[in-house]
C-alpha positions as CSV (number, residue, x, y, z in Angstrom):
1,X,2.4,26.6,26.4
2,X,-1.2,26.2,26.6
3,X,-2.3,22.9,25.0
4,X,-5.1,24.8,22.6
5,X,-1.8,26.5,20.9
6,X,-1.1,23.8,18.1
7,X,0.5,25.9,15.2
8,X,4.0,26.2,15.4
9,X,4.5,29.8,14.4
10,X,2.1,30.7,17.4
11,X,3.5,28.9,19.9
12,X,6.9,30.5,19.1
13,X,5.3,34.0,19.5
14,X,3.6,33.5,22.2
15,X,6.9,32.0,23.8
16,X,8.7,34.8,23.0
17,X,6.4,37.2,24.7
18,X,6.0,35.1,27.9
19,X,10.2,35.6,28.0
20,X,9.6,39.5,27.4
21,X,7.3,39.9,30.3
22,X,9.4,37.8,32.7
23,X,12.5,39.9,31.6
24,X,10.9,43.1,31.5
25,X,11.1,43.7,35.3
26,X,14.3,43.5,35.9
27,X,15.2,46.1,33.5
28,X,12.7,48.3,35.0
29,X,13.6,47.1,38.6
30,X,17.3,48.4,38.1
31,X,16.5,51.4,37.0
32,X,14.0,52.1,40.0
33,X,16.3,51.2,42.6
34,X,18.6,53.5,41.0
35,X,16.3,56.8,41.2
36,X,13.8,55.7,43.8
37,X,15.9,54.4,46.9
38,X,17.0,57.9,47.8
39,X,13.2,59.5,47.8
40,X,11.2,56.6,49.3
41,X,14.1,54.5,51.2
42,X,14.8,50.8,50.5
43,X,11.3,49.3,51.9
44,X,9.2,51.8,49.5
45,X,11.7,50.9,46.7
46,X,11.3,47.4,46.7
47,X,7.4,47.7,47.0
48,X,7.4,49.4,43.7
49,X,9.9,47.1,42.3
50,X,8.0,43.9,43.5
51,X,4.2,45.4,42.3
52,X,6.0,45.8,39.0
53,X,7.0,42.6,38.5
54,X,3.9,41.3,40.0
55,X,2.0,43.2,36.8
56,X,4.4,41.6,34.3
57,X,4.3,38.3,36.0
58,X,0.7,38.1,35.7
59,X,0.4,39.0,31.9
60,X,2.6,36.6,31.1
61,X,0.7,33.8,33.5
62,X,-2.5,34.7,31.6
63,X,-0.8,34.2,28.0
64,X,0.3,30.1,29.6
65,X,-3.2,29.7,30.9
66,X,-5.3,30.9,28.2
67,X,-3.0,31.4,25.6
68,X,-4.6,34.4,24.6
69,X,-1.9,36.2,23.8
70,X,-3.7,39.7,22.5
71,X,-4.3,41.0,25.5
72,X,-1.3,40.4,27.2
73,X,0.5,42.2,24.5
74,X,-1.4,45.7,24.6
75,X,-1.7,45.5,28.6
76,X,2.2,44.9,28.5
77,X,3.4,47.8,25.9
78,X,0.9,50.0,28.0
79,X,2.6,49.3,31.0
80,X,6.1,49.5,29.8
81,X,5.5,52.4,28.4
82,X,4.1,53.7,31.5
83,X,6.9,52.6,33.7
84,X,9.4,54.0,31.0
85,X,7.5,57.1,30.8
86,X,8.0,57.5,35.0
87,X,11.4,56.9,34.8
88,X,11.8,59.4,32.3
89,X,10.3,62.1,34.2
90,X,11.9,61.2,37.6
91,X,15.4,60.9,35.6
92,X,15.1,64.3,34.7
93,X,13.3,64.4,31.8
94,X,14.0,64.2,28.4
95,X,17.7,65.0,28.9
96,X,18.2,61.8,30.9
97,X,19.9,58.6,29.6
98,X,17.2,56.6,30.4
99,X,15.3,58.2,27.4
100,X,17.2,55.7,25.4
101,X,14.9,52.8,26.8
102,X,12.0,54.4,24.6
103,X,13.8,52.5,22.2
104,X,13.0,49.1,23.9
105,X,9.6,49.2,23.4
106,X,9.7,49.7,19.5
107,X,12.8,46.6,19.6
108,X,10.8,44.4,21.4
109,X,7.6,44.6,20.0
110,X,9.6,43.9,16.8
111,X,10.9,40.4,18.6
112,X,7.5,39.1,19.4
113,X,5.3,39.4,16.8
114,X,7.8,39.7,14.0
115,X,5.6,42.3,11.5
116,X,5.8,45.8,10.7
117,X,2.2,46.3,12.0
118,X,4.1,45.1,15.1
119,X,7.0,48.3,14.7
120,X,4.4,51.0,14.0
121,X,3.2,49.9,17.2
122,X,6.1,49.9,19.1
123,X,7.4,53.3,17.5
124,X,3.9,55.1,18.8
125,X,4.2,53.9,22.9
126,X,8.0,54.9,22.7
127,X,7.1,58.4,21.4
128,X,4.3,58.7,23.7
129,X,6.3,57.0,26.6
130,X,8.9,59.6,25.6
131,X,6.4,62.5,25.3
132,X,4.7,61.4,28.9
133,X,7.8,61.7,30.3
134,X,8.6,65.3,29.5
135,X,5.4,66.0,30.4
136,X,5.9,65.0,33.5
137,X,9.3,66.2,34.3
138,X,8.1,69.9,33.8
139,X,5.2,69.5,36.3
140,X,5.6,70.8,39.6
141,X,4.6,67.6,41.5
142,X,7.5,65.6,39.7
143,X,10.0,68.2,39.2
144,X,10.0,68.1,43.2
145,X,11.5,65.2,43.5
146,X,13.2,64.4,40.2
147,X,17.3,63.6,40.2
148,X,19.2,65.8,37.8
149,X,20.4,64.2,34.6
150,X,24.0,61.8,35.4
151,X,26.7,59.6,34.1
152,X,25.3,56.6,36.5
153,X,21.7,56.5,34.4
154,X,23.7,55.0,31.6
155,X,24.1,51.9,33.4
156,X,20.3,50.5,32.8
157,X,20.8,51.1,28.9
158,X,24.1,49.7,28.6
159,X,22.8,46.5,30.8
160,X,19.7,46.3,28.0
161,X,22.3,47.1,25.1
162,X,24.5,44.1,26.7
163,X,21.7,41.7,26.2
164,X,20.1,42.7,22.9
165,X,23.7,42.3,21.8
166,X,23.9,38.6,23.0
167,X,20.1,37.6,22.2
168,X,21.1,39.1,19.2
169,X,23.9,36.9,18.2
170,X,22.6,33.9,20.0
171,X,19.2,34.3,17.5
172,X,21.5,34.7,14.5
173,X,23.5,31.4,15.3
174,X,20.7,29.6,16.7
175,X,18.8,30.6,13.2
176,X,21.2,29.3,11.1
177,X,21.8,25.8,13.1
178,X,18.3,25.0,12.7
179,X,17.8,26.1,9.7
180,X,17.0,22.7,8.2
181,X,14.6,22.0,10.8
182,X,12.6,25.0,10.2
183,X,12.4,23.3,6.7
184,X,11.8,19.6,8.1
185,X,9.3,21.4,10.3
186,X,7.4,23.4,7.4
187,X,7.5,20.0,5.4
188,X,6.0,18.3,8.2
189,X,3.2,20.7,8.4
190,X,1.9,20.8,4.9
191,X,2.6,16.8,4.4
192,X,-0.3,14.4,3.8
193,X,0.9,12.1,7.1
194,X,1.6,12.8,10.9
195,X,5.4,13.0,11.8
196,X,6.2,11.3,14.8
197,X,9.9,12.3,17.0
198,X,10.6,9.5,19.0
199,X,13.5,7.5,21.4
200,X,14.7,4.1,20.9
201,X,12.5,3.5,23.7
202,X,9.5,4.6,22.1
203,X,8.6,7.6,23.8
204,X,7.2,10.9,21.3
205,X,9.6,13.6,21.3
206,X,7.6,16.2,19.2
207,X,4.3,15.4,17.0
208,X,3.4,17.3,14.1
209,X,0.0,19.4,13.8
210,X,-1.6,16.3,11.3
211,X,-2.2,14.7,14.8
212,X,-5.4,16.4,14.7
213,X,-6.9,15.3,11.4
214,X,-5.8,11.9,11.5
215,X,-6.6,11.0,15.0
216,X,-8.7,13.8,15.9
217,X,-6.3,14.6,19.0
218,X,-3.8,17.5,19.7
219,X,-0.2,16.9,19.1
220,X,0.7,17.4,22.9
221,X,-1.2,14.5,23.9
222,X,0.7,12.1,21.7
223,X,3.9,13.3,23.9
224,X,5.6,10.5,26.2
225,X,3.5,7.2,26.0
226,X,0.4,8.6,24.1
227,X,1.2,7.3,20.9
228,X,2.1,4.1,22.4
229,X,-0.7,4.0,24.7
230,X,-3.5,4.4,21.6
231,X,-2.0,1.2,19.9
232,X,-3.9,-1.6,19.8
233,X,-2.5,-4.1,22.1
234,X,-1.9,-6.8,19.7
235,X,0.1,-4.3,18.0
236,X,2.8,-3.3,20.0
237,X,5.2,-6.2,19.9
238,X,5.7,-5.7,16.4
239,X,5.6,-1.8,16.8
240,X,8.2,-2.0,19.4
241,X,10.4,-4.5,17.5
242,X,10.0,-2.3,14.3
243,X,10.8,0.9,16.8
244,X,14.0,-0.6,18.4
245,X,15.8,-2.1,15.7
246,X,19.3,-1.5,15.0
247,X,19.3,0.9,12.1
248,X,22.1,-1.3,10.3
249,X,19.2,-3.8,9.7
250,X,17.1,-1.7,7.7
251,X,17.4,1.7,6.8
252,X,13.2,2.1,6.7
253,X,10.8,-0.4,8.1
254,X,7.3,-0.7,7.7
255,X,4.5,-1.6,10.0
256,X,0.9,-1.7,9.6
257,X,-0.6,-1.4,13.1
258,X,-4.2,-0.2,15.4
259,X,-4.8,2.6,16.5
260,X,-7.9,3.8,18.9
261,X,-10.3,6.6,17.8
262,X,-11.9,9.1,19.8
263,X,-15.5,10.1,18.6
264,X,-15.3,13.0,16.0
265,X,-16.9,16.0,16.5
266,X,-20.8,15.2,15.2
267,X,-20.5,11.8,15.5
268,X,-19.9,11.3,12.0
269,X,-17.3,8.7,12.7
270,X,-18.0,6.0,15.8
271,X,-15.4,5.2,18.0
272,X,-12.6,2.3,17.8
273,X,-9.7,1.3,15.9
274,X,-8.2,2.5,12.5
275,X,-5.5,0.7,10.3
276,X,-2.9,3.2,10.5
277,X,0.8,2.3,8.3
278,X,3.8,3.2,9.9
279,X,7.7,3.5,8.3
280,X,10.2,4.4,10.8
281,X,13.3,6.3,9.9
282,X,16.4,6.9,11.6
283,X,16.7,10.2,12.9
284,X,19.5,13.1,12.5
285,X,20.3,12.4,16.0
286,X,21.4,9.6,17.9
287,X,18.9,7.2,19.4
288,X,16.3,8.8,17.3
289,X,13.8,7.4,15.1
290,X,11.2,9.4,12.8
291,X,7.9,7.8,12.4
292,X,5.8,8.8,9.7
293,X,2.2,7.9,10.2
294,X,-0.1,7.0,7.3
295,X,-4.0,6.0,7.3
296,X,-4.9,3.3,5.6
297,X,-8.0,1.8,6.7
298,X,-9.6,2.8,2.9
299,X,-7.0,0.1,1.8
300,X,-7.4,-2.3,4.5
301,X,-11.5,-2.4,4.1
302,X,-10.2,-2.7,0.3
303,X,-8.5,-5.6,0.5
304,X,-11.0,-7.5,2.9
305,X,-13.5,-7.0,0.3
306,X,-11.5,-8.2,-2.3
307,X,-10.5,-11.3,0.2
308,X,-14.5,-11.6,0.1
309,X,-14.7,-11.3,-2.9
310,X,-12.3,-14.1,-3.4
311,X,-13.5,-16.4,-1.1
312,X,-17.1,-16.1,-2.5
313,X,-16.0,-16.6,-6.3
314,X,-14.0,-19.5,-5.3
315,X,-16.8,-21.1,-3.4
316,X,-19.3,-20.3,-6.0
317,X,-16.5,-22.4,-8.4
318,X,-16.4,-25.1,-5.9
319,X,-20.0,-25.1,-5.9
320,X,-20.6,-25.3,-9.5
321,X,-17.9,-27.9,-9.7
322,X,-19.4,-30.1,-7.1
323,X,-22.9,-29.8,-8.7
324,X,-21.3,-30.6,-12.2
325,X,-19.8,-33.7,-10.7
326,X,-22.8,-35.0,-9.3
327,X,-24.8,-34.5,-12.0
328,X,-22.3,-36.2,-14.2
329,X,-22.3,-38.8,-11.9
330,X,-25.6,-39.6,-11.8
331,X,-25.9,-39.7,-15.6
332,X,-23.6,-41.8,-15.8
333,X,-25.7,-45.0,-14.0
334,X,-28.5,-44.9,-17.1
335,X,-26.2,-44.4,-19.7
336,X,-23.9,-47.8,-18.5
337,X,-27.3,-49.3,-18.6
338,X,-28.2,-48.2,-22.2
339,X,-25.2,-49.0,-23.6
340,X,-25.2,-52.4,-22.1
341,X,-28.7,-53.2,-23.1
342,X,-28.4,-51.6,-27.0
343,X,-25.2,-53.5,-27.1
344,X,-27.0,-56.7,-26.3
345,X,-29.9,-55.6,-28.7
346,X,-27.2,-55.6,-31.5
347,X,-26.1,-59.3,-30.7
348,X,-29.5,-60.4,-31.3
349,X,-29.4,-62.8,-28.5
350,X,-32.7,-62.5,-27.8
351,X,-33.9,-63.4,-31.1
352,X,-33.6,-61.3,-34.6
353,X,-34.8,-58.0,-35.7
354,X,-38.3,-58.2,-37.7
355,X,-37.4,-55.3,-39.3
356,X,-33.7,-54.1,-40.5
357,X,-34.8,-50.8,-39.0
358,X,-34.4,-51.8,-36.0
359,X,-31.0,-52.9,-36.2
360,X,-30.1,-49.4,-36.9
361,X,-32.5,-47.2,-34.3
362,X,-30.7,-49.9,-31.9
363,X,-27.1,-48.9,-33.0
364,X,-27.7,-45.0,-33.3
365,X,-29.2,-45.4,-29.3
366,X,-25.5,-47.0,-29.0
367,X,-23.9,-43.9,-30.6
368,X,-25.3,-41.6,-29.0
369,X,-25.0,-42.8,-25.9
370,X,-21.4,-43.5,-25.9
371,X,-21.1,-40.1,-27.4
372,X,-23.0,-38.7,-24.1
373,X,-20.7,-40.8,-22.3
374,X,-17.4,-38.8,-23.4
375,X,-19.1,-35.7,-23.0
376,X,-19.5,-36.8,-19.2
377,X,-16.8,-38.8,-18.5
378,X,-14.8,-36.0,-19.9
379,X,-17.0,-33.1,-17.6
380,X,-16.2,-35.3,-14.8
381,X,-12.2,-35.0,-15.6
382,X,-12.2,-31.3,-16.3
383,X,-14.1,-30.5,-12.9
384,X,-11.3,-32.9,-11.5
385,X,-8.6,-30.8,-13.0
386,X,-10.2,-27.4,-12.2
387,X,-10.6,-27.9,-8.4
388,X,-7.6,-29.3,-7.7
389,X,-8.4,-33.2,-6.9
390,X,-7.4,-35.0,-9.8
391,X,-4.7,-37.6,-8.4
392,X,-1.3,-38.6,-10.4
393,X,0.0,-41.7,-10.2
394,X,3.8,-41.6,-11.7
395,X,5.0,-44.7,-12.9
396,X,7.8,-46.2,-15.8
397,X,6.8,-46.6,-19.1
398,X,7.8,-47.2,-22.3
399,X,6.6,-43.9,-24.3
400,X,6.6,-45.8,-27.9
401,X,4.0,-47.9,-26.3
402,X,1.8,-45.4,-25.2
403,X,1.5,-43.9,-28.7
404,X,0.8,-46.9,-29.6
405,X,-2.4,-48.0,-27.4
406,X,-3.4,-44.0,-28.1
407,X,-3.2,-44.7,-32.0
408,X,-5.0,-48.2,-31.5
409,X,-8.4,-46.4,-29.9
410,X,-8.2,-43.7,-33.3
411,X,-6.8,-45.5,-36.2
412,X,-10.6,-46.8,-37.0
413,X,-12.0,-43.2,-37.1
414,X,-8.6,-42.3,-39.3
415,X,-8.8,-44.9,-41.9
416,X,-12.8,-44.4,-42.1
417,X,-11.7,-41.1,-43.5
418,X,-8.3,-42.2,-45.5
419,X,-6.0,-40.1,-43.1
420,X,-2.7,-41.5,-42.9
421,X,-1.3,-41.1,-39.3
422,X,2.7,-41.4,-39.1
423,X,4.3,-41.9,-35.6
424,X,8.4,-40.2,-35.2
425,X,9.5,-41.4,-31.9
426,X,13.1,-40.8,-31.6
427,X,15.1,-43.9,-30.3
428,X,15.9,-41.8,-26.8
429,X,13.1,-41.6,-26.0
430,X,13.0,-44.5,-24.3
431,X,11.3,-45.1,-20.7
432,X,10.0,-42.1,-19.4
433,X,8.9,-42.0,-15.7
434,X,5.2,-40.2,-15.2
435,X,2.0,-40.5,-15.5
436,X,0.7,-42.6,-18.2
437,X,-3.1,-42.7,-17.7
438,X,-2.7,-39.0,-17.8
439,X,-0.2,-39.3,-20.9
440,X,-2.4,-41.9,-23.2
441,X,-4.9,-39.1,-22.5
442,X,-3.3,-36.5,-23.9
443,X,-2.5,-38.0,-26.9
444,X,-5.7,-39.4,-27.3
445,X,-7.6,-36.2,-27.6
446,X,-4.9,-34.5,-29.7
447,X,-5.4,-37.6,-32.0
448,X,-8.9,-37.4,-31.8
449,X,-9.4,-33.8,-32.9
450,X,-6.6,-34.0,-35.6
451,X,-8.9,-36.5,-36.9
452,X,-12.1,-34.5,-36.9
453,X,-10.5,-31.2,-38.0
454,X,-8.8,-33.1,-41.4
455,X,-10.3,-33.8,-44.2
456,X,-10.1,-37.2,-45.8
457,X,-7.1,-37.7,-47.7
458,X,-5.0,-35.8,-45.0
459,X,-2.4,-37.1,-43.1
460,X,-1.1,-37.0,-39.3
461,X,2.1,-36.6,-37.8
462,X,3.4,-37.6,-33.9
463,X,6.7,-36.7,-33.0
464,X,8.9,-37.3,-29.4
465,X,12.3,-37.0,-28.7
466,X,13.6,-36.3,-25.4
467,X,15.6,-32.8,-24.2
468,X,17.2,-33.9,-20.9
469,X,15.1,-34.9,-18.3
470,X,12.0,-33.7,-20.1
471,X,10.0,-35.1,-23.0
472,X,8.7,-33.0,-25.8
473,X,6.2,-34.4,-28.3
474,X,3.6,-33.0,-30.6
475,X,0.8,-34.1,-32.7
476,X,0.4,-32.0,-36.2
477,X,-2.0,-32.2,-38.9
478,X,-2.9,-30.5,-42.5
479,X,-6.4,-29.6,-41.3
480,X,-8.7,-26.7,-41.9
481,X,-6.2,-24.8,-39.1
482,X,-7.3,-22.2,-36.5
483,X,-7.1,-18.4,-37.4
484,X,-5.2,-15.9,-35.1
485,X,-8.6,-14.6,-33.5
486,X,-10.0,-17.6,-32.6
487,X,-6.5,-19.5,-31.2
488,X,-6.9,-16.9,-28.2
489,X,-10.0,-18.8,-27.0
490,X,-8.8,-22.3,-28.1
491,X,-8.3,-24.6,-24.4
492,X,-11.1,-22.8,-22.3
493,X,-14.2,-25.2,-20.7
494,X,-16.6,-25.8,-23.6
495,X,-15.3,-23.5,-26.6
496,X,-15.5,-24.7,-29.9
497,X,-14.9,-22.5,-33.2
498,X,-17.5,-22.8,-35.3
499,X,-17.4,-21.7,-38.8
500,X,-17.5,-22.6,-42.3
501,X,-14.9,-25.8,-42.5
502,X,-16.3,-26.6,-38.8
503,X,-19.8,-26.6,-38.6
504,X,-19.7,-30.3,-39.8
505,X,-17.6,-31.5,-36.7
506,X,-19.4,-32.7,-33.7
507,X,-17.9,-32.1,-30.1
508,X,-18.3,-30.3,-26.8
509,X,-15.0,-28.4,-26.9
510,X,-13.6,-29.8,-23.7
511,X,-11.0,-31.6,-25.3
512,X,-8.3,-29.1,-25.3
513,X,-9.3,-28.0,-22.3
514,X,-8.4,-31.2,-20.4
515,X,-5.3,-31.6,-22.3
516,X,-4.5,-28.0,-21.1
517,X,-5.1,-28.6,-17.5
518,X,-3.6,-32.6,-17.6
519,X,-0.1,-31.2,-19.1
520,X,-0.4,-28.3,-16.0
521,X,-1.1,-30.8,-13.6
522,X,2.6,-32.6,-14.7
523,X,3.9,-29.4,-14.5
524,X,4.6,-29.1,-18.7
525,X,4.3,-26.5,-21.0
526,X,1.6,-26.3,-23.8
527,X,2.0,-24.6,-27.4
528,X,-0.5,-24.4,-30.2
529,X,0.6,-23.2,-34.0
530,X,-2.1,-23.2,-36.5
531,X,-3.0,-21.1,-39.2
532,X,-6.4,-21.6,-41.7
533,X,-5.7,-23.7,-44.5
534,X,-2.6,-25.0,-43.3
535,X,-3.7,-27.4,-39.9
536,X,-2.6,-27.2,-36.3
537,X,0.8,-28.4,-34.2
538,X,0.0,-28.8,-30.6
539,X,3.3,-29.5,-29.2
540,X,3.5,-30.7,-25.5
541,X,6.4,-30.8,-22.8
542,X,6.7,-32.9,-19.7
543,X,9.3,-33.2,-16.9
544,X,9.9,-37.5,-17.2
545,X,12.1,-37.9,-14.2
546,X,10.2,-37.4,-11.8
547,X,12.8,-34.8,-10.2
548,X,10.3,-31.8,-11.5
549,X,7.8,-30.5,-8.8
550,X,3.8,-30.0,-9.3
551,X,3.1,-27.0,-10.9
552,X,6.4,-26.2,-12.6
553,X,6.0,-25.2,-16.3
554,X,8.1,-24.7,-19.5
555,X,7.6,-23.3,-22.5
556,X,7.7,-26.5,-25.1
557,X,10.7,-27.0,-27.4
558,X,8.9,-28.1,-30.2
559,X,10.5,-31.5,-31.9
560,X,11.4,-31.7,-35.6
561,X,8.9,-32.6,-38.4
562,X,7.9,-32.2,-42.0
563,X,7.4,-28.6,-42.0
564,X,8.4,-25.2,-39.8
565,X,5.6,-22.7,-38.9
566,X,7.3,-19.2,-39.1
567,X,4.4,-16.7,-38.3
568,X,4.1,-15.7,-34.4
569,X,0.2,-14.4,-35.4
570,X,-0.8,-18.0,-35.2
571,X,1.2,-19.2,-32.0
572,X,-0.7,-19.4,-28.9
573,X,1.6,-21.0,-25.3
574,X,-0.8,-22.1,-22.3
């Protein structure tokens, strides 16, 4: 068919009429040998014979070359009208046999186009074909020369009735074989994807009419190697591989693949390649494969701009990080030297103070400059943690001992404010094997804000015991407590709750945060329980063998103490 015909239903009509007009003749042809050879002899039979199926030839060569199929209908029922018409008339008239082909026209009519506008048409050149002929057959001219009526005209509408009866049944069986892919077709058609029929071997077998929205090319062009030869060439290793594997492997595989664009009509879209998604299923028949094409360049230019996105954000982190770091760095030079030379001030080396105010504007430049010195020191760990290059250094220790140089650097601040601090270390806990810089740190800001956070009189509690090859320990206090609202924030960069029983407490709010990202690091597990009024558990796992890879975490088990928390509202795992 002519490659402008891309609907289905068309193509089958105009199919069908091409086989009409190449069949036609012969019918015809029989019956003019039959009545003609005796009046114009062999030679001027066959002439007839052969103009007529030069006629019918020709329509049906204009329908393949243009695929303009309405002309080639009307010129055809015209002339097989007229040609039934004449051998009507030279039969005998309407008396003959060969009236029964009148019939054909209105059958066949019916078989191409399929439509009752298509019947009414055909019913009106039989009549007048049938009409014409009588006509005919009464005037002198043809009456001259017609046979009588006979027996042996039969033989041109029994050879027609012989195969209508066997197109017939062929149409009915062929109908109901393919059946399902008269549905598999119409799916095809009205499916948001092209449908691809191909061999093992990768050639296309048939190519649904999407063809021409998604890559702006007719179906018929994709046939053979067309698909195959619009892939990018990267691309076809992994599309062949995908296309030739054994169906036992995978029932559907998936591809993502290139493939080259022509220029759409207008220019509205430039030439090049498209990100097309590809899932091949086996097909009904053997050595068959159904490729169903999807576009998805919208979700390919997606995901590189969230790739972009990414890699921006992150550097914009790494940036800020860096920055931080160096400016925390170069604090840190002039406040060593401030704290060196106020701590020499207070030892009066020198000479005394004249006046005892001195003494003390000396000692609160010494406070607040070892207070500036956390808040960088600590900066500098947190940026360390965040982007990734804070080193471990594992190592055997004795955990008891380590609670002990951690309660060592915060017993002053504790008995300044009568808090009693009460260490549980169950007697397995023994040597554990990570590490301990990162450990003594941990505990020493847990300490440190359980100390801040309770009022005088108070008292805190550390617990251990080990749980395999994991240590879980906690540090709990009967401080002012953390409501459900605010726990949600607790451990991020810099975020301190402030409110009535906190205002008084001094701090940058890294504290947690470090402890939150140090536990991480070891690949433990973090839980908070707090509740206003009632003070705050942190509770803190860590693999202790050193069999546990980085970035492994577990929920901690939290170890035995004075008293049970029991309300989930004021729970909060990192």
């Amino acid at each position: 068919m002519h490659p402008s015909v891309t609907e289905t239903g068309e193509r089958l009509r105009q199919l069908r009429l091409v086989g009409v007009l190449f069949a036609a003749p012969f019918l015809v042809g029989s019956a003019a040998i039959q009545l003609l050879s005796g009046l114009l002899g062999l030679g001027g039979t066959l002439a007839v014979v052969s103009a007529g199926f030069g006629l019918f030839w020709m329509l049906a060569a204009l329908v393949l070359t243009t695929g303009r199929r309405m002309v080639a209908e009307a010129l055809g029922l015209v002339l097989a009208g007229t040609a039934i018409a004449l051998l009507i008339s030279v039969a005998g008239g309407a008396a003959s046999p060969l009236t029964v082909l009148v019939g054909a026209l209105a059958i066949e009519t019916f078989f191409v186009a399929r439509s009752r506008r298509a019947v009414l048409a055909g019913t009106l050149a039989a009549a007048a074909a049938l009409v014409a002929g009588g006509v005919l057959a009464a005037g002198s001219s043809i009456s001259a020369i017609a046979s009588a009526p006979s027996a042996a005209q039969w033989i041109a509408p029994l050879l027609y009735g012989i195969t209508l009866a066997v197109r017939v049944s062929r149409l009915w069986l062929r109908e109901e074989a393919s059946a399902p892919e008269r549905s598999d077709d119409f799916i095809e058609e009205h499916m948001d994807a092209l449908v691809l029929h191909l061999t093992r071997s990768g050639d296309v077998i048939s190519a649904s009419p999407q063809a021409a929205r998604l890559l702006n090319v007719r179906s018929d062009i994709l046939l053979g190697t067309g698909f195959f030869e619009r892939l990018h060439v990267a691309d076809r290793v992994t599309y062949l591989c995908a296309l030739s594997a054994p169906s036992t492997e995978a029932h559907q595989r998936r591809v993502s693949v290139r493939l080259r664009m022509p220029l759409e009509d207008g220019g509205a879209r430039a030439p090049g390649y498209r990100r097309f998604g590809i899932e091949f299923l086996a097909g009904r028949m053997a050595d068959t494969v159904i490729a169903i094409v999807r576009d998805e360049n919208d979700k390919a230019e997606l995901e590189a701009q969230i790739v972009t996105a990414r890699e921006t954000a992150r550097a914009a982190r790494l940036e800020s990080e860096r920055l931080m770091a160096a400016v925390s760095h170069e604090l840190r030079t002039p406040l060593n030297a401030i704290l060196g030379f106020s701590d020499t001030l207070l030892t009066e080396i020198f000479g005394r103070f004249s006046d005892e105010r001195q003494r003390d504007y000396v000692r609160l430049i010494h406070q607040a400059g070892g207070h500036l010195l956390s808040v960088v020191n600590a900066t500098l760990e947190v940026s360390k943690v965040e982007s990734g290059t804070y080193v471990l250094h594992p190592e055997a220790f004795s955990f008891a001992e380590a609670v002990e140089a951690s309660l060592a650097l915060t017993a002053a601040q504790a008995e300044e404010r009568s808090i009693a601090i009460k260490a549980k270390i169950g007697d397995d806990v023994g040597v554990v094997f990570c590490d301990r810089r990162v450990v003594q740190q941990v505990l020493i800001n847990l300490l440190s804000n359980a100390v801040k956070f309770t009022p005088s009189g108070g008292k805190i509690v550390i617990a251990a015991e080990r749980a395999g090859d994991r240590i879980d320990f906690s540090v709990s206090d009967t401080g002012v407590g953390i409501a459900a609202e605010d726990l949600q924030r607790i451990g991020q960069p810099f975020m301190q709750i402030r409110n009535e029983a906190t205002r008084h407490v001094e701090g940058t709010g890294l504290g947690l945060a470090l402890v939150k990202g140090l536990v991480g690091l070891q690949g433990g597990g973090l839980t908070i329980d707090s509740a206003p009024g009632e003070g705050t558990r942190v509770s803190v796992s860590l693999p202790v063998t050193g069999s546990v890879k980085k970035g492994e975490t577990s929920r901690a088990t939290v170890p035995a103490i004075d008293e049970e928390w029991h309300d989930e509202d004021y729970r909060k795992t990192a």
